[in-house]
C-alpha positions in Angstrom: 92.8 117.2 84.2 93.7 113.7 84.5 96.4 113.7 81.7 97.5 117.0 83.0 97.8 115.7 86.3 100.1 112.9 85.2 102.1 114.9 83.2 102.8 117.2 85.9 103.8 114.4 88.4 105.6 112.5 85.8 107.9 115.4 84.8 109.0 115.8 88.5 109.9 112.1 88.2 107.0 110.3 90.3 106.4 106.8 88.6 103.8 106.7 86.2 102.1 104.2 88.7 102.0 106.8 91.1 101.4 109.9 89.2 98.0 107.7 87.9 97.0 107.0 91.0 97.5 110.5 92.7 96.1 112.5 90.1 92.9 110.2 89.0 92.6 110.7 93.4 92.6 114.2 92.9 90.2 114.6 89.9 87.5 112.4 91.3 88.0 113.9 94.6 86.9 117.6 93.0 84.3 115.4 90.7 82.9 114.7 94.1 82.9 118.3 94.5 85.2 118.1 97.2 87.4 121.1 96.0 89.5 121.8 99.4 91.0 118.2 98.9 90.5 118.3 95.1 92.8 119.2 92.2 93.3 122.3 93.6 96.0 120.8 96.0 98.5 119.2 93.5 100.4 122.8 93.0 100.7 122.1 96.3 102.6 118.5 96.0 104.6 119.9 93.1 105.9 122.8 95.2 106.9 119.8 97.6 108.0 117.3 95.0 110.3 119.6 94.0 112.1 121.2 96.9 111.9 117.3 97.6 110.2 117.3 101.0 107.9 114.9 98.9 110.2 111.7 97.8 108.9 111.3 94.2 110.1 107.8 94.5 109.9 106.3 97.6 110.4 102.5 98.5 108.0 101.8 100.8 108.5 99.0 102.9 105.3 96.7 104.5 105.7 94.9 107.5 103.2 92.4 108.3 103.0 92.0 112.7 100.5 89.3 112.9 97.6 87.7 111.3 95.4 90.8 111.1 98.1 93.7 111.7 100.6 95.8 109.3 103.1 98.5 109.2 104.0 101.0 106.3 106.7 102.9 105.7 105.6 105.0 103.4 109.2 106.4 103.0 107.6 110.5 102.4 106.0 109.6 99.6 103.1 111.1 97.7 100.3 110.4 100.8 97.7 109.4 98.4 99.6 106.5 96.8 101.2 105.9 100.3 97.6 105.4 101.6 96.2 103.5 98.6 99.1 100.7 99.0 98.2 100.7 102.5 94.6 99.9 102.2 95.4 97.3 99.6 97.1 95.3 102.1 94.9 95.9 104.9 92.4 94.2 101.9 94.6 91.6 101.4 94.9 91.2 105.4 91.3 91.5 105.8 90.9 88.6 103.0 92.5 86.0 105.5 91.9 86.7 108.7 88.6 88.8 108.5 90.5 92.2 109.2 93.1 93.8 108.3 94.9 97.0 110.2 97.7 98.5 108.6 99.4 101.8 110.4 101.1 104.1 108.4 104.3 106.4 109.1 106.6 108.3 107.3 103.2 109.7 104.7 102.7 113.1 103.7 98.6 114.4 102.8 97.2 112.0 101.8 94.3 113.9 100.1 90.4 112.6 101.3 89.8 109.4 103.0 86.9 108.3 101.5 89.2 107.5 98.6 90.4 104.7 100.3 87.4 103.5 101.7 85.5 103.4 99.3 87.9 101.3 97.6 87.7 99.1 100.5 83.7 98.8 99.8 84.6 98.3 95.8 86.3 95.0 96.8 83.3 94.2 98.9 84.9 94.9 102.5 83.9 97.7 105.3 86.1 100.4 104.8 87.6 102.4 108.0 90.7 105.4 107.6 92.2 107.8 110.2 94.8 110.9 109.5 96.2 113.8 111.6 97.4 116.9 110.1 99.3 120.0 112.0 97.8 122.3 114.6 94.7 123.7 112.5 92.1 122.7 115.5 91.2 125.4 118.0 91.0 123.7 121.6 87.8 123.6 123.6 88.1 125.7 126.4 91.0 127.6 125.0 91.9 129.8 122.5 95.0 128.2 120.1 94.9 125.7 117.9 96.6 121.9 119.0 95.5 119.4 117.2 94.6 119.0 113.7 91.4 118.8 111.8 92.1 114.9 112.2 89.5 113.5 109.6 87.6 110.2 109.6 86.2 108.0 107.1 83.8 104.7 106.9 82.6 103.1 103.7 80.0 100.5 103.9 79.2 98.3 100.3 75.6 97.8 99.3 73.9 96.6 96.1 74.4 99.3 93.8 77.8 100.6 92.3 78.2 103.6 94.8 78.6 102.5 99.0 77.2 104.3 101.7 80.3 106.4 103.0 81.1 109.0 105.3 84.2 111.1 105.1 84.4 114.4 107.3 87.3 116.4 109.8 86.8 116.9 113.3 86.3 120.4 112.4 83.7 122.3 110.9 85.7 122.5 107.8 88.8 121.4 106.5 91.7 124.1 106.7 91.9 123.8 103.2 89.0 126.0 102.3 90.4 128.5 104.6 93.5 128.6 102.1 90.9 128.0 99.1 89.5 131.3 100.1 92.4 133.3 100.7 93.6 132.4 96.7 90.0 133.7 95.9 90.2 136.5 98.7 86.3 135.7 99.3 85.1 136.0 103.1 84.6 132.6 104.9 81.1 132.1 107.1 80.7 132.8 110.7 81.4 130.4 112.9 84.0 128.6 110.4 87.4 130.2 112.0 88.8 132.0 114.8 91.6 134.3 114.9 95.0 134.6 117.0 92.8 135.5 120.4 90.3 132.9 120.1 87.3 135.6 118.4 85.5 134.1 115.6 86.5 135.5 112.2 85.6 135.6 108.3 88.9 137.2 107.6 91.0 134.1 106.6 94.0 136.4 106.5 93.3 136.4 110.2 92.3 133.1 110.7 94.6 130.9 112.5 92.7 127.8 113.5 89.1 125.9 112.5 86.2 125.1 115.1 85.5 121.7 116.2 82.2 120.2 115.3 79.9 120.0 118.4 82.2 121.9 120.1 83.9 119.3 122.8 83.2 116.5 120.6 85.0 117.2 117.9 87.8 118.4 120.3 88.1 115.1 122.0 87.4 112.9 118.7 90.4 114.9 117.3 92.5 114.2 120.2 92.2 110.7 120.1 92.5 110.0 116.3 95.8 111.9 116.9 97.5 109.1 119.0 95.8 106.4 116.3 97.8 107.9 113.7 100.3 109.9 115.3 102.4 107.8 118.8 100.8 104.5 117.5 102.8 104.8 114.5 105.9 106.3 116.1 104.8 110.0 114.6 104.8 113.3 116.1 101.0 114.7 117.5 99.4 118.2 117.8 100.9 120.7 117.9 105.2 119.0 117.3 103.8 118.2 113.8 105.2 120.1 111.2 102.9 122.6 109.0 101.6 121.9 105.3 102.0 125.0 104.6 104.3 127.1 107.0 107.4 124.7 107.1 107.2 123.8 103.4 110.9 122.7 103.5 110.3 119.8 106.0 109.0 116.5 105.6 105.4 116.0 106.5 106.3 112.7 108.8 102.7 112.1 109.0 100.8 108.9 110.2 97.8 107.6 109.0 95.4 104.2 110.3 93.7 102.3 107.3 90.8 99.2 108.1 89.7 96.4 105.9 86.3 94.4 107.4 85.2 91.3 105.6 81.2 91.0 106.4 80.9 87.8 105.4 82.7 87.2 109.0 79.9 88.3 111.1 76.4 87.2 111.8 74.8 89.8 109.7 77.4 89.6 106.6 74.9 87.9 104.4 71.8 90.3 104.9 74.2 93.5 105.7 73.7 95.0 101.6 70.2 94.4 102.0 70.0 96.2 104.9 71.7 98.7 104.2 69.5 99.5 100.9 66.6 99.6 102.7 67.8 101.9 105.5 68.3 103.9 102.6 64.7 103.6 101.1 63.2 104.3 104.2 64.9 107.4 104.8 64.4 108.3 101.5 60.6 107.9 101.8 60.7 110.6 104.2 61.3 113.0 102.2 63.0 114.2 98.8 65.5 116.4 100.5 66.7 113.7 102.5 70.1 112.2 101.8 72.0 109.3 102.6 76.2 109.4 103.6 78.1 109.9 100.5 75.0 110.5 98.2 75.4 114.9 98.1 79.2 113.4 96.3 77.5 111.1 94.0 75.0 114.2 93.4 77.9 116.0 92.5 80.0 113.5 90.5 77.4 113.3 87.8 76.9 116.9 87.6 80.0 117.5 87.3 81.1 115.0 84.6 78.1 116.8 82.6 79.2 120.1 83.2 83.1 120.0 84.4 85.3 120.7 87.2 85.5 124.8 88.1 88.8 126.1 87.9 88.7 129.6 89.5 91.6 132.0 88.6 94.2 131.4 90.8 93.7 127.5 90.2 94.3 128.5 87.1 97.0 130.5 86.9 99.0 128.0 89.0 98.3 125.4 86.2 99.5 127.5 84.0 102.8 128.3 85.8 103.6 124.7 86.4 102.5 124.1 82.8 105.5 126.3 81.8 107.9 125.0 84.0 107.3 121.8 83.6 107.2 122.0 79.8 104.0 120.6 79.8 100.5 121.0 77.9 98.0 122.6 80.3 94.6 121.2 80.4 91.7 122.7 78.0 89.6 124.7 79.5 86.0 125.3 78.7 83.6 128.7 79.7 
């Protein structure tokens, strides 16, 4: 998947840089198990890529603002390398002054955010990411969606190779398994959607918009990661963004918020790994089905690198359709 990937992105002239980093993202995002942010979205970026609302080679243009502080210009580029070179500043930021806070603008998806933080924890820093998306979020009190699914994501290192992380929307699920579903044409759970009235609905035909988790909170976390990544970076918010799938011939213009924390700066820096491993312990000991942030994906990862990735059959007949126009070997598939 990882070659095919590549190949793909390569063909539709991304830079091999790039096209690495995007489609390795994509593949460990599904071996996570993470499938509505996985490999099934890089048809997706191709579609974009090539009717060139994605630049396939941007040059993206960081503007430090003070000690701790950063822009990017991410110049609608592929979101998940956008974000990645981000993050590796903030890093770099973080290195000297103890944070690092780099806004982003001009992005497109940018995929799941625990990719980034957790490469945050990998070079031994906290990890912290904000994005918006378009009007997938059904307002509390009302009955139409406003603002998005706006995800957030915190990665924290500890001794062993894998860091305590959470990554999650402000809705009960991301949109993206609403469009998962209708390629399958499976029903989605009660409680998941709601349709153009407000009425919950497992049609996702008739699904126009996602809950929010704990109903007003979610709503108002949503909201306020909004202006973090939308007017802080001089982006659009709610419901003036365009759609990622409904106005496939504009540019995203997407913001995103990316935070690098050196521990070593704070009181606790030196014990904080420590710590951390034996919070997990002792809520390990309480029981065997108890898990810690990030550890149902690790779960996941290893089954999956046993047993593969599932490609269902629309997955797969787009690979195969892009595989043919791009002139490109598909991937090997397995029963």
């Amino acid at each position: 998947m990882r070659i095919w990937g590549t190949h793909a992105l390569r063909a539709l002239n991304v830079p091999f840089q790039d096209a690495t980093i995007v489609a390795s993202a994509l593949v460990q995002t599904s071996l996570w198990g993470i499938d509505s942010h996985g490999i099934a979205r890089l048809p997706h970026y191709l579609t974009r890529l090539s009717n060139r609302t994605i630049n396939a080679s941007p040059t993206m243009r960081f503007r430090k603002t003070a000690a701790a502080t950063g822009s990017l210009n991410g110049n609608h580029g592929l979101g998940i390398a956008v974000c990645h070179f981000g993050m590796e500043k903030a890093i770099q930021l973080a290195a000297r002054a103890g944070i690092g806070i780099v806004g982003i603008y001009n992005s497109s998806h940018c995929g799941a955010l625990g990719l980034y933080t957790r490469y945050a924890a990998s070079k031994g820093m906290i990890g912290i990411a904000f994005t918006h998306t378009d009007s997938l979020l059904v307002t509390f009190g009302g009955t139409q969606p406003f603002f998005g699914t706006n995800p957030i994501s915190i990665a924290v290192p500890y001794p062993r190779r894998e860091p305590l992380c959470v990554d999650m929307a402000t809705s009960i699920v991301p949109w993206n398994k609403i469009q998962n579903a209708r390629k399958t044409g499976e029903r989605v759970p009660v409680g998941w959607a709601v349709d153009s009235e407000g009425n919950d609905c497992t049609d996702p035909e008739a699904a126009v918009a996602v809950n929010p988790i704990g109903a007003h909170k979610g709503y108002a976390l949503s909201f306020l990661i909004d202006m973090l990544c939308g007017p802080l970076n001089g982006m659009a918010f709610g419901g003036h963004i365009s759609s990622m799938y409904e106005d496939i011939n504009e540019k995203r213009r997407l913001g995103s918020l990316v935070l690098a924390i050196d521990p070593r700066r704070f009181s606790g820096g030196k014990i904080l790994r420590a710590a951390v491993q034996r919070a997990i312990d002792e809520v390990g000991s309480q029981s065997a089905r108890v898990r810690y942030p990030g550890q149902p994906e690790y779960i996941a990862q290893r089954e999956r690198l046993k047993n593969g990735i599932p490609v269902n059959d629309p997955l797969q007949r787009e690979i195969q359709m892009w595989s043919e126009r791009l002139h490109i070997a598909p991937p090997a598939y397995s029963s």
